[in-house]
N, C-alpha and C positions, 0 to 999 in steps of 0.2 A: 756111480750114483749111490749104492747103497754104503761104498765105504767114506763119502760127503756125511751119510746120513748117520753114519755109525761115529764118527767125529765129533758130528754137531751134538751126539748126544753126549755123547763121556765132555764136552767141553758144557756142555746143561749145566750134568753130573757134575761137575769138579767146582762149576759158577754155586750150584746150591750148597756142596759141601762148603764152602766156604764163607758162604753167607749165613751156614748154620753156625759155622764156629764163630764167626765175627760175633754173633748173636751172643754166645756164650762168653765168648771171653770180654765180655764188654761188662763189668759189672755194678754193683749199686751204685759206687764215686761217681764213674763213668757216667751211668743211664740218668745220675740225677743232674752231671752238669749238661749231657744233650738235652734233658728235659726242662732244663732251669730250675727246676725243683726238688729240694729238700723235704722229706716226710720226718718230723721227728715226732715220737708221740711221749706225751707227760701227763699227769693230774694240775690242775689248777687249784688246789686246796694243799698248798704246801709250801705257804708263805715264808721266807722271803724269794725260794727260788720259783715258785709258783702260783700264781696267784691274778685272780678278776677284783681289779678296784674302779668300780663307776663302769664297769662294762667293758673295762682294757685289759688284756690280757697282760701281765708285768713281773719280772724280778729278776732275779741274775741269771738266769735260763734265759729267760727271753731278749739279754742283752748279748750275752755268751754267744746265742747264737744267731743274732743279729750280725755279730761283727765276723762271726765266721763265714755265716752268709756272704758278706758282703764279698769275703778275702776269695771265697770258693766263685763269687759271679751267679748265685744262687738264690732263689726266693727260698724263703722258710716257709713249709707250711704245716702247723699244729693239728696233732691228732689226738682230742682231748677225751679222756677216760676214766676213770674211779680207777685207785693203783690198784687194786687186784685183779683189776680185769688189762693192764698197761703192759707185765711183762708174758702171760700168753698172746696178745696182741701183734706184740715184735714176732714170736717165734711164728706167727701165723702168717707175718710178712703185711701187715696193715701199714708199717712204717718202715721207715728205715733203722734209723736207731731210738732213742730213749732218752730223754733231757733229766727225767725225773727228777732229782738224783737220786742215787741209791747208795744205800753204804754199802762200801766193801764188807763181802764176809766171804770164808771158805764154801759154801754152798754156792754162792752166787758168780765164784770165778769158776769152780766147777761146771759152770755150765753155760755161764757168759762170758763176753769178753769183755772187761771195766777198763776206762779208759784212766791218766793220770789223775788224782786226786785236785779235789777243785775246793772243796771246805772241810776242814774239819766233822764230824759227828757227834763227839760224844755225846751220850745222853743227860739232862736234866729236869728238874721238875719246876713247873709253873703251876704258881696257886694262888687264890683271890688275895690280895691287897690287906694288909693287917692281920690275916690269919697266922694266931699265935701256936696254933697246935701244931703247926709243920715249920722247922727253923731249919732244918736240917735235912737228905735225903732220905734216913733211914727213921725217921718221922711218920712215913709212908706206911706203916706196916698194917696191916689191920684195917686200914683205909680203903674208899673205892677211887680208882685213880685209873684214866680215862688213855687211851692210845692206840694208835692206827691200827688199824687188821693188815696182816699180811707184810706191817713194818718189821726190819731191825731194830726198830726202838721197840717193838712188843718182847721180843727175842730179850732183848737185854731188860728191858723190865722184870719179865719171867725170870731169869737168870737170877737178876739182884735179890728178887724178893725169894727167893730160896735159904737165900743168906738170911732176912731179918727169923726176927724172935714168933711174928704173926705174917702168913701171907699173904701179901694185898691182894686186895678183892678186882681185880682186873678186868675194864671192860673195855672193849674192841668198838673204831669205830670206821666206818668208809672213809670218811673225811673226819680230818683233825677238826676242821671248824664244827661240826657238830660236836667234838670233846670239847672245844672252849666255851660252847653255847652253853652247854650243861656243865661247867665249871662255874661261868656267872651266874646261874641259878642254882648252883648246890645242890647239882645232881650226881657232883664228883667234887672232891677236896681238891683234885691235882690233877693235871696232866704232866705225860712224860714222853718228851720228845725231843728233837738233839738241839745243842745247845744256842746255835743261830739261828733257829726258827722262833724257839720262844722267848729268846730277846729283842725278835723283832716283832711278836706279837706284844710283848710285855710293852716296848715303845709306842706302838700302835692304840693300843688300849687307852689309853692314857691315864694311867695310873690305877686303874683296874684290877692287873695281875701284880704278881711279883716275882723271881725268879729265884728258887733257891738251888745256892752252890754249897760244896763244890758241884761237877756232874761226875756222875757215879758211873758204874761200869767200866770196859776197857776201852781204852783209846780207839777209835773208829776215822773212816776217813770217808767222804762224799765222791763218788765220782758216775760219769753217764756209762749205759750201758748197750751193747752191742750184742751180735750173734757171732761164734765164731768159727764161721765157714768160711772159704777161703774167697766169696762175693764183697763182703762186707769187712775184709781184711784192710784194704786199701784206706775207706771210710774211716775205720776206728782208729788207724796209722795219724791219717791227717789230722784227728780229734784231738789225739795225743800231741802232736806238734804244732796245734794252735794253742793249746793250754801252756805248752812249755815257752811258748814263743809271749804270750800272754802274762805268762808270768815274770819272762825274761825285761821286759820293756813298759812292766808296771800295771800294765793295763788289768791283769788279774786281782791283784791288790787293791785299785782303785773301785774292781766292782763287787770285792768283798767287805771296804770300807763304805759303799753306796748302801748295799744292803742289811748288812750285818751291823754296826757300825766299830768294825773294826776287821783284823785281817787273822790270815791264819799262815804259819809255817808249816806247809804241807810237802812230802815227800815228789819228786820229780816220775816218780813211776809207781805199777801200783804196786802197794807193802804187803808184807805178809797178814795176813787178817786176824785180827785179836781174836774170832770167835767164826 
């Protein structure tokens, strides 16, 4: 009897260990397709890849990962936040990964995992419609000129304006749409932010803004962001081989010409980071 009893229990033992490790090795990929559900978290003031028009959530984020969804057998579901509060959010595990995009920079592979490049970056300035005082980017100097907090486009702002003769008067904002608000009322001469966002605001506006080139800075490159533990390794694997599969059979192109209107030659993996 008691060696039945002594059995039954190391066979418990050995049922729980088991079901503890199953637990564990089962991770984010895994837990979101048992669950049907994808957490990705983004800002929605980040027109064209993020963005509320008429109360829809829209732009090449939300298409991007519509169709990944769909490849994975997965609902999407959006975890929307002001960017500064987006990448402690992920580390905190609110989401799974990060649509955002983000530019690639040296800081931010040090400590995340970036998935392959989805648009271009580099930065430009956007300024009211027949403003003759700014032709040029280094026009900017001296000026007050409007851009994200907690952006790479701040970074690279900061940067540029080092370089000119005066340095702009730089002011930071949660949402870029609050810098374009106070651009059409001249409460800033410019905004500076990368260059498929404010051509598609300039589009948008209809004929409001205008966009001045070249864009200044170093060559920069768009891509989502991830944790790099070895849960969410799986995840940012697949991320990386729908973009390249995406890119492979057009379908990337087609959603950089939907939104942007036009495309980008972008790198197959992520590149070394200009800054």
């Amino acid at each position: 009897m008691l060696k039945r009893q002594m059995m039954k229990a190391v066979a418990a033992g050995a049922l729980l260990l088991a079901t503890s490790f199953s637990a564990h090795a089962e991770d984010v990929l895994a837990k979101a397709k048992a669950a049907g559900v994808l957490k990705v978290g983004t800002e929605t003031a980040f027109a064209p890849f993020d963005f509320i028009d008429a109360g829809e959530h829209k732009g090449l984020n939300v298409d991007f990962f519509e169709a990944l969804g769909k490849d994975l057998g997965v609902k999407i579901e959006w975890v929307e936040l002001p960017w500064d509060s987006v990448l402690p959010s992920l580390e905190a595990g609110k989401f799974d990964v990060v649509a955002g995009p983000a530019t690639i920079t040296k800081a931010r592979i040090a400590r995340y995992r970036m998935s392959a490049p989805v648009a271009e970056a580099s930065v430009a300035i956007l300024k009211k419609a027949g403003d003759t005082s700014i032709t040029k980017p280094a026009d900017i100097a001296g000026k007050a000129v409007g851009v994200g907090k907690a952006t790479a486009q701040l970074a690279q702002l900061q940067e540029y304006s080092a370089t000119l003769p005066e340095k702009v008067n730089v002011r930071e904002y949660v949402s870029f749409n609050d810098a374009y608000a106070d651009l059409a009322t001249g409460r800033v001469v410019a905004v500076a932010n990368s260059l498929p966002n404010i051509a598609f605001v300039a589009k948008q506006r209809n004929g409001a803004f205008e966009v001045v080139t070249p864009a200044f800075g170093k060559k920069t490159y768009f891509g989502f962001i991830g944790t790099k533990d070895d849960d969410h390794k799986s995840l940012l694997d697949y991320i990386d081989t729908e973009i390249l599969a995406m890119k492979k059979d057009g379908r990337l192109g087609k959603l950089q010409e939907k939104w942007f209107g036009t495309t980008f030659d972008t790198p197959d993996s992520v590149p070394e980071p200009a800054f």
